[in-house]
C-alpha positions in Angstrom: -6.2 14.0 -15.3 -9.8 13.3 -13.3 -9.8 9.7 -12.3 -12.6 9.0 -10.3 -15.1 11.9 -11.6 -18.8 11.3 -10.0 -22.4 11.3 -12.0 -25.8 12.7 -10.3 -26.8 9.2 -8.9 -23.5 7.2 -9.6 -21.4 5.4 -7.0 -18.9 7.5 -5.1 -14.9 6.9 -6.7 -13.2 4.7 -5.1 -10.5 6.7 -6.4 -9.7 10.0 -6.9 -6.7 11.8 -8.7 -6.1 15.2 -9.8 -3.2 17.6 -10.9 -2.0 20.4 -9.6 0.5 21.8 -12.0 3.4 19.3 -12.3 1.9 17.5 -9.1 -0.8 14.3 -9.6 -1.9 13.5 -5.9 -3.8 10.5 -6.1 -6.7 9.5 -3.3 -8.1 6.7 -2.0 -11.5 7.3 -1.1 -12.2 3.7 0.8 -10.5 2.2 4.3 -10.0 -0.8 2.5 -8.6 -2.5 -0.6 -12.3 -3.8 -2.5 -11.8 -4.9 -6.2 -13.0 -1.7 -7.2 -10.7 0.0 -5.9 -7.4 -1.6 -6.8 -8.4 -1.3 -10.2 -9.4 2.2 -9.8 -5.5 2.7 -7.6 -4.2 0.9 -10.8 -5.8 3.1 -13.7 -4.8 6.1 -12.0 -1.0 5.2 -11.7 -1.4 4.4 -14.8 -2.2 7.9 -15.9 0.9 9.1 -14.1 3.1 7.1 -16.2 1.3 8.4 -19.5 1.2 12.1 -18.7 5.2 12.1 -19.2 7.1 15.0 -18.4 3.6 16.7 -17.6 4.2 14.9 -13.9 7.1 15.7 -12.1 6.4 14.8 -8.7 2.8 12.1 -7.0 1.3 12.6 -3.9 -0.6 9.1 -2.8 -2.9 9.3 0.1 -6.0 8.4 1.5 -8.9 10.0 3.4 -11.1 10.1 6.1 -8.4 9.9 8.3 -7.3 6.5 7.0 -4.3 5.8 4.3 -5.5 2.3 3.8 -6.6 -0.7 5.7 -5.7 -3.7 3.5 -7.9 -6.2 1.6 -11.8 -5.6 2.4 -12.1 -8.7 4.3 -15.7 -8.7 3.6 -15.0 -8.9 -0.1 -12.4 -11.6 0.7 -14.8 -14.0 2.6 -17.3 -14.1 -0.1 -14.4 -14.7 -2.3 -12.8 -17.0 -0.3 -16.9 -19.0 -1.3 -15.4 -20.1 -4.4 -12.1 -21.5 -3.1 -9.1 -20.5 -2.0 -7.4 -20.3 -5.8 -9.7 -18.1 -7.0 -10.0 -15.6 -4.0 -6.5 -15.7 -3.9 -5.8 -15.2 -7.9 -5.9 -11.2 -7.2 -2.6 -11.5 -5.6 -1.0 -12.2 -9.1 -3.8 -10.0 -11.5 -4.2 -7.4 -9.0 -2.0 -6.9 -6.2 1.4 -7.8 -7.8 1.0 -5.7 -11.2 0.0 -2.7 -8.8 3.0 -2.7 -6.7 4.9 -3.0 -9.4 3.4 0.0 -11.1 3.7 2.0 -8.2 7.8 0.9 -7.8 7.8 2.1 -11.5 6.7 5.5 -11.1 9.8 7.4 -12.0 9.6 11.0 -10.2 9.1 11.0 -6.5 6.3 9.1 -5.1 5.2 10.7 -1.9 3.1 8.7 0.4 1.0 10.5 3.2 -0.1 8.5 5.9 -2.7 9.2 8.1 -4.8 6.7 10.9 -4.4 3.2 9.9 -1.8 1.9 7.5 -2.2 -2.1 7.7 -1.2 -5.1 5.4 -1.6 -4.2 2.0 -2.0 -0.5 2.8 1.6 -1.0 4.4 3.2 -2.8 0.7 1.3 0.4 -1.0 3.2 2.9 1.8 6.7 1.4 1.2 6.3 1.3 -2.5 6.6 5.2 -2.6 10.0 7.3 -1.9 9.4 9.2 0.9 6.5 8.8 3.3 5.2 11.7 5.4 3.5 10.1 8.6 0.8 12.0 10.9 0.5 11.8 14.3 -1.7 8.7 15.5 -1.0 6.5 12.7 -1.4 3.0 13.4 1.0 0.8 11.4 1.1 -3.2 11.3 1.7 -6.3 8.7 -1.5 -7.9 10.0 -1.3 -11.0 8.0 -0.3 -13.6 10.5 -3.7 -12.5 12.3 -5.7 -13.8 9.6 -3.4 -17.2 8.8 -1.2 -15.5 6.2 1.8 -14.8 5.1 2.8 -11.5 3.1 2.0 -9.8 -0.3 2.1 -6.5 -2.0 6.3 -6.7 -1.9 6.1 -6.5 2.1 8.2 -9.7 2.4 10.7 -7.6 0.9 9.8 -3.6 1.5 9.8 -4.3 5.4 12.8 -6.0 5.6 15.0 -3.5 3.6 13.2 -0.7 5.7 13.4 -1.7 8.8 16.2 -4.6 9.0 15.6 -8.4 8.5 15.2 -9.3 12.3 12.4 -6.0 13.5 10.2 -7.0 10.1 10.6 -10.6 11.6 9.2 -9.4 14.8 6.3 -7.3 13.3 5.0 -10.0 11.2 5.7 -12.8 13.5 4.0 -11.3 16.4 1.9 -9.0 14.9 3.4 -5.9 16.9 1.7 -2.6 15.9 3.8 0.6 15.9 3.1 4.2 15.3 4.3 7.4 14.0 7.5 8.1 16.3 8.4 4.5 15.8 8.1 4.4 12.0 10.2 7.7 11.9 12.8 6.3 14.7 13.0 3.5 12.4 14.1 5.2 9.3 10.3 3.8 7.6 9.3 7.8 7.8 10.6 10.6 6.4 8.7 12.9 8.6 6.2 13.1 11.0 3.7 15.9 11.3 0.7 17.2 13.2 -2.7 15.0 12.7 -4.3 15.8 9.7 -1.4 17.5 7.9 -0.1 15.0 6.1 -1.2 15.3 2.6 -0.5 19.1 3.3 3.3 18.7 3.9 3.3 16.1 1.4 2.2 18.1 -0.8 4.8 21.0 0.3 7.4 18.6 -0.4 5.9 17.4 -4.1 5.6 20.8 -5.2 9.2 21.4 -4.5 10.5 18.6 -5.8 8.6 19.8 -9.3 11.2 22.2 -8.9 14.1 20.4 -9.4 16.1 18.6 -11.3 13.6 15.5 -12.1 16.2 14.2 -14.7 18.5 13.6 -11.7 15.7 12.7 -9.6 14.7 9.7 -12.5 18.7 8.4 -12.2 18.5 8.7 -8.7 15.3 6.3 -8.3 16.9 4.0 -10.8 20.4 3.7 -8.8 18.5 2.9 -5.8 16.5 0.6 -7.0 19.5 -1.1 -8.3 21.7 -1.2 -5.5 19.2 -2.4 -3.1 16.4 -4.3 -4.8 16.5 -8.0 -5.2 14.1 -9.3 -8.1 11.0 -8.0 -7.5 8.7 -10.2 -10.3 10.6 -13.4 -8.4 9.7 -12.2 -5.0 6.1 -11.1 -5.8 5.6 -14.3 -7.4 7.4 -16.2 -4.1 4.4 -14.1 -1.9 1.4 -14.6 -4.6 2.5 -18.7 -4.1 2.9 -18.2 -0.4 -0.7 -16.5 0.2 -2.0 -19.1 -2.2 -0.9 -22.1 -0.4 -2.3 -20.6 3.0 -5.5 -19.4 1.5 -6.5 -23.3 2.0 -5.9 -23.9 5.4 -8.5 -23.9 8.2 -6.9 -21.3 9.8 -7.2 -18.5 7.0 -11.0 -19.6 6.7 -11.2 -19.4 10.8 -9.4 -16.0 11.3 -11.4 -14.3 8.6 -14.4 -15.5 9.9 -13.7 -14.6 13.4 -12.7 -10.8 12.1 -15.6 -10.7 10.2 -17.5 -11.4 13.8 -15.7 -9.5 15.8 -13.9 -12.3 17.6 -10.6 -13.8 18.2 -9.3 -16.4 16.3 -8.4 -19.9 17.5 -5.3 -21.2 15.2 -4.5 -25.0 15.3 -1.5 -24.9 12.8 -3.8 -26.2 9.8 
């Protein structure tokens, strides 16, 4: 396993992932979501799910000091260029299959979160079983700020996490919370010193290796059952959602005004 390998004069990885022993830990080496690197997120979970019993536990985290910061808004607004159905097509081809890969991972998923963890970064967080959250971290849906709605299962992950009427709150108003929040709201398993987070994450994957990972498979699968509702339907509902907002003024406003540094004026269009 070596996603994300670097040649003498090559581009950096977007991506990184690595094994050690029963444990893949997988690295995102960019703030933000570019094309790049979902693809790169996605060929890397990928290779969890074809190493087998070779991989009995994942580590996903980012770097820097940042788990991840959402869709590169830069990338977006050129996108955005071509028309709102196009820029907004990576939902479905992109987004949606990469949640659902990482909801299909089927030993524990471990999520370390450190600095930012906003939007999309947030759907990739709550995708995983357990998250382990450091000091500082800055969590919020964001998506209302820029004239959308929700993707990357939030709709759905939030609510079940934190109850239907506090995710209402946080992507209504846009409220950003932290690390003794997250935890106080059962959305952490743990929190830990800054800049240990990929450390104790990896404490706990390495453990986990240890134990009964047929069990741990059943368990994943009897959660999802009892709790999920149908995630291709409600991807799907978000993907159309995003779509239909990706035309408005407002969208084309707030991402310009982000992109400048200022705040956006919304007329409800």
């Amino acid at each position: 396993m070596g996603i994300g390998v670097t040649t003498e004069g090559a581009e950096p990885p977007r991506v990184v992932s690595r094994r050690e022993g029963e444990v893949a830990v997988i690295e995102l080496r960019r703030p933000a979501l570019d094309a790049s690197t979902r693809r790169a997120l996605r060929a890397a979970v990928g290779e969890v799910a074809a190493a087998g019993d070779a991989v009995r536990a994942v580590v996903l985290a980012g770097s820097g000091g940042v788990f991840c910061r959402g869709q590169d808004l830069a990338e977006h607004a050129t996108a955005l260029e071509g028309g709102a159905e196009a820029a907004f097509s990576c939902v479905e081809r992109e987004y949606n299959p990469l949640v659902t890969a990482l909801l299909g991972v089927p030993v524990p998923l471990i999520v370390a979160v450190e600095g930012a963890c906003v939007g999309a970064g947030l759907g990739l967080a709550l995708a995983g079983d357990v998250r382990v959250v450091a000091e500082g971290a800055a969590f919020a849906t964001a998506f209302a700020g820029v004239g959308l709605a929700a993707d990357s299962g939030l709709s759905v992950s939030l609510a079940r996490a934190v109850g239907p009427s506090r995710a209402a709150g946080l992507f209504l108003l846009g409220d950003r919370f932290g690390a003794e929040e997250a935890l106080a709201w059962g959305l952490a398993h743990r929190v830990v010193a800054r800049g240990a987070a990929l450390e104790e994450s990896l404490a706990l994957a390495r453990e986990l290796a240890r134990g009964p990972t047929a069990a741990f498979r059943e368990v994943k699968a009897l959660l999802r059952q009892a709790a999920e509702p149908d995630w291709p339907a409600a991807l799907a509902r978000e993907a159309a959602a995003q779509s239909r907002l990706g035309g408005t003024e407002d969208h084309a406003g707030a991402v310009a005004a982000f992109l400048a540094r200022e705040r956006p004026a919304f007329r409800g269009r």
